[in-house]
N, C-alpha and C positions, 0 to 999 in steps of 0.2 A: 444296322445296315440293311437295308431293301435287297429284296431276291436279284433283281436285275444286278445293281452294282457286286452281290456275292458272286455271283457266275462269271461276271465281268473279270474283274479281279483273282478268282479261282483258275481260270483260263489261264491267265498269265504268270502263273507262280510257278515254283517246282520248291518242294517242300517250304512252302510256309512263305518264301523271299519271292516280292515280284519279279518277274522276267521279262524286260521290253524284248519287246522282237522285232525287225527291219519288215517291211511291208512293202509291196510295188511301187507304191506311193511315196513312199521315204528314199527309196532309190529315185527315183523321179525327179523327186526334190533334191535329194543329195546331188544327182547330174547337173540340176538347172544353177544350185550356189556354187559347185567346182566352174563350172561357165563363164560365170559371172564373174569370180576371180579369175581367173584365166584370162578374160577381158579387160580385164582393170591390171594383169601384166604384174600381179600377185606373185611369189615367188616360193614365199614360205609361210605354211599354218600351224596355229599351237590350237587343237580342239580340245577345248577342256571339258571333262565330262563328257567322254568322246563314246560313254555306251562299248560297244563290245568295236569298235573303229571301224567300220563299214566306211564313214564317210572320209577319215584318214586314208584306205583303202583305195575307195577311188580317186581320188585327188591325187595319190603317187601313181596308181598303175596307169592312169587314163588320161590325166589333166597335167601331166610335168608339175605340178604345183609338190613342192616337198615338204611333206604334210605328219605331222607327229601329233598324239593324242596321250591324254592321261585320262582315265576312270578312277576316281577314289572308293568304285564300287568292291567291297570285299568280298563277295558273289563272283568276282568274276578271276579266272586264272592266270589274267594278263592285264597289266595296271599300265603299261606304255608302248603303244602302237606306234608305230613306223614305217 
C-alpha cells in the first residue's frame, strides 16, 4: 500500500476497523435525495447499509418521510435506526 492511501485510510479507522464519517457534503446530498422523495410523495424508507443512520435521521426529523435503517456493520452499537 503507497503512503498516500496508508494516511488515507489510517485517518479513518479507530483501532485497526475503518470508520466512515458524515461530511457537509454527505448532508447536502442526503437533504437533496430526502427532497426528492418527498416530491415523489414517498412515504416510507428501508436504508439498507444505512452507516451510523444520519440519512434515516433526516428523512424522519425533517422530510415526514418514515424512514428505518439496518447497518450489518459490527463496529457499530446500533444495528437499526429509526
Amino acid at each position: 500500500m503507497n503512503h498516500i492511501h496508508k494516511t488515507f485510510f489510517d485517518s479513518l479507522s479507530i483501532e485497526g476497523d475503518i470508520r466512515w464519517k458524515s461530511t457537509n457534503s454527505d448532508v447536502k446530498f442526503f437533504n437533496r435525495c430526502a427532497n426528492k422523495l418527498k416530491s415523489l410523495k414517498v412515504k416510507t424508507i428501508l436504508d439498507i447499509a444505512c452507516g451510523s443512520g444520519e440519512f434515516v435521521d433526516i428523512c424522519n426529523s425533517d422530510y415526514e418521510i418514515e424512514a428505518y435503517g439496518i447497518s450489518p456493520n459490527e463496529s457499530e452499537k446500533k444495528y437499526i435506526y429509526h
